[in-house]
C-alpha positions, 0 to 999 in steps of 0.5 A: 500500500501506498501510505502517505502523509501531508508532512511528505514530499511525495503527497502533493504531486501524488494528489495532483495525479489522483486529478484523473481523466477516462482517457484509453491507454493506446494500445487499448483503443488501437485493439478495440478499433480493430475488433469493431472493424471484424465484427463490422465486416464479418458479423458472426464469424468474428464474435466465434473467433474472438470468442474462441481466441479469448475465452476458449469456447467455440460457438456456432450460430446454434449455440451462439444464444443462451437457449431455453432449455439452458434457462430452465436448466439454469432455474432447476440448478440454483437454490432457494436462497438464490432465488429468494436473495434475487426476488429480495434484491429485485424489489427494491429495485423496482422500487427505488427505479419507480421513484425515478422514471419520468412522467409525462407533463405538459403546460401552457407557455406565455403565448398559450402554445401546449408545450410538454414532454412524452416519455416512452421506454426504449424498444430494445436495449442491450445490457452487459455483464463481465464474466471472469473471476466471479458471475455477477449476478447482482450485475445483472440484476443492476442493468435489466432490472432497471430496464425492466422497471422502465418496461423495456420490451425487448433486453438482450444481454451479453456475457462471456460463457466459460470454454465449455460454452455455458454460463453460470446457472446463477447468472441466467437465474438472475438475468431471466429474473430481470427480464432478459429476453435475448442472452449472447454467450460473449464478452469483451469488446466484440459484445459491444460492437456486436449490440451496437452494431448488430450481425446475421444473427443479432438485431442491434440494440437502441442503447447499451448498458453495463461495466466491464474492463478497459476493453468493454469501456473503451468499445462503448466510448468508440460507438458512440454515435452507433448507438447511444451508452449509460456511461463510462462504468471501468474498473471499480473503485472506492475512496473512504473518507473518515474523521477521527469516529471511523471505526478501523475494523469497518474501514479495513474491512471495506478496503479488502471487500473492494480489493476482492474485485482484483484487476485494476480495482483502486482502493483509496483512504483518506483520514486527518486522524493519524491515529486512526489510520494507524488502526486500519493499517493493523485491522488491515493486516488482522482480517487479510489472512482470513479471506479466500481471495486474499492473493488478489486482494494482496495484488490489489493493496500493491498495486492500487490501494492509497493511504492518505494523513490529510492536513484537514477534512476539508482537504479530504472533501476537495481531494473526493471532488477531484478524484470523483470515485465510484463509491464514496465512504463518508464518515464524519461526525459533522456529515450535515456540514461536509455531505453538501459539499460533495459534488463529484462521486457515483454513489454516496454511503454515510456513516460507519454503518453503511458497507458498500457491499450492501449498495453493490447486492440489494439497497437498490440504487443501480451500482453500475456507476462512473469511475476512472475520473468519469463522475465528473461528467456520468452518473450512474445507471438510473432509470429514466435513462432507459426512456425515450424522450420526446417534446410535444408542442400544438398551437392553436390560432391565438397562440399562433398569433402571439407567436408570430411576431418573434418568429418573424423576427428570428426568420429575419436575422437568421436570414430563413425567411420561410420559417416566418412564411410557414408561420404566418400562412396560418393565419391568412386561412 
């Protein structure tokens, strides 16, 4: 671990590079743009070679879909506890995606035109869930489910299948849960390009959502235009931001949790308690030995994990506005004073009691959000995004009246002197 202190000489310029941008490293965004090309001239074939080259499966055109039968296998597999952990996680979901969605309205303007808004659920959607280390179920749940809740009628989903060519039962559980009604067995930057831009045996898809690592990201970023994306979701991160009441033992423990997700996971911890940051320093070491994943978890407390003394909170709330982590620990005896000056962070957990691992399975809010710098700019997966909007306006001869003065004025600097034609006719019949 990265363990640093504001008395130091390295802090400062290591704070400064915690200033980050989601841009792709070269050598990713040459290789996704290569792949999109293969998927783009040869449809199918290419998804089968990627496929086979990166996963180790071969898949045909047969068995290039998750089938029914692989539903209902996948149905009779998982226990009760799955399925009852699925409906408990769903629930509140729906419910917290309800509170969210759009509704249509519509009002008067100045000159007595009806002007308002109409909001419709997108016909067809393609959701992605990563494979690798862990099936994610609670992914799955996290995307469809939000797109189930907007009443999204056609979700496909896509997910890299192991190299005998199935998926968990667990994770087809959860996606027919959540209203999947296509699933493709693959991952990667060729999914991506495969939702967006469709082959013989794929109708695209209207929008893609979902995480994945900084191949998926950088597909989604490049076919922009193509199709329309949620947001930049990569690698997942965390920054735990504690005055002198955190409890070490809480505070290690969510720093090994998100350790656990491996790869290019980042780990950050920010405290102006010197005191305190010895104590999870320790409760680090003392919880470690004892997790399955603990190899993983060392390569990420390496790699990617920083330790920070702060000067003062304050400094600690402008390094978060900085930094826009995905997951943001909160915990401070004055949060009514610090909470409203947060602005930049995907998701927001207050107090000792609030672990992230409960927002990442059931509290409801999706926990596909922006990392790598890209908070700034994305939120997270919300419903409302899974609607189209369209904007309605009818007039009638009165409002059209009052109207047509600025119009024709307009017309007039803008030099488009139809417009002010095709407005005042209306009023000569």
């Amino acid at each position: 671990m990265k363990i640093l202190s504001y008395l130091d000489s390295g802090y400062t310029p290591f704070v400064r590079r915690l200033n980050r941008r989601a841009l792709p490293e070269p050598g990713v965004r040459d290789l996704v743009t290569s792949i999109i090309a293969e998927v783009a001239n040869k449809g199918d074939e290419a998804l089968f070679t990627f496929t086979k080259r990166f996963d180790g499966a071969t898949l045909t055109a047969k068995t290039l879909f998750v089938s029914e039968a692989e539903f209902a296998a996948a149905e009779k597999a998982v226990t009760a506890g799955t399925k009852t952990a699925v409906a408990r996680s769903l629930k509140n979901i729906h419910a917290f995606a309800n509170k969210s969605l759009r509704k249509d309205w519509s009002t008067k303007n100045a000159e007595g035109a009806t002007v308002g808004e109409r909001f419709t659920p997108f016909d067809r959607v393609g959701v992605y869930v990563p494979g690798g280390k862990a099936p994610l179920v609670s992914t799955a749940l996290m995307t469809a489910g939000f797109a189930q809740a907007a009443g999204v009628p056609e979700i496909l989903a896509a997910t890299p299948c192991g190299a005998d060519g199935t998926v968990n039962p667990a994770l087809l559980y959860a996606l027919k849960a959540a209203g999947v009604t296509e699933a493709i067995k693959v991952g990667g930057a060729q999914a991506i390009a495969a939702l967006a831009l469709g082959t013989r045996s794929i109708k695209p898809v209207d929008r893609i959502f979902g995480p994945g690592n900084s191949f998926v990201v950088e597909a989604k970023r490049q076919l922009v235009g193509a199709v329309s994306i949620d947001l930049l979701p990569g690698p997942s991160e965390i920054l735990i931001l504690s005055d002198k009441t955190g409890n070490a033992d809480f505070i290690a423990a969510d720093i090994l949790a998100q350790a656990e997700h491996g790869g290019d996971s980042v780990v950050g911890f920010a405290t102006d308690s010197k005191a305190l940051l010895g104590k999870v320093v320790k409760a680090i070491d003392k919880q470690l030995p004892a997790l399955s994943r603990s190899k993983i978890i060392k390569e990420v407390l390496k790699r990617g994990t920083f330790l920070l003394h702060l000067k003062s909170f304050a400094d600690g709330v402008a390094l978060c506005n900085t930094f826009a982590p995905e997951h943001l620990s909160l915990i401070t005896a004055e949060e009514d004073r610090w909470l409203p000056l947060i602005r930049t962070c995907g998701a927001i957990y207050l107090g000792n009691d609030s672990p992230v691992a409960v927002g990442d399975f059931l509290a409801g809010p999706s926990h596909t959000l922006p990392t790598g710098g890209s908070g700034r700019s994305f939120s997270g997966i919300r419903a409302d995004q899974f609607q189209r909007r369209t904007s309605i306006v009818r007039l009638d001869k009165n409002s059209v009246r009052k109207s047509l003065s600025v119009v024709e004025e307009f017309a007039r600097i803008e030099g488009l002197d139809a417009h002010g034609r095709s407005t005042a006719i209306r009023l000569e019949k």
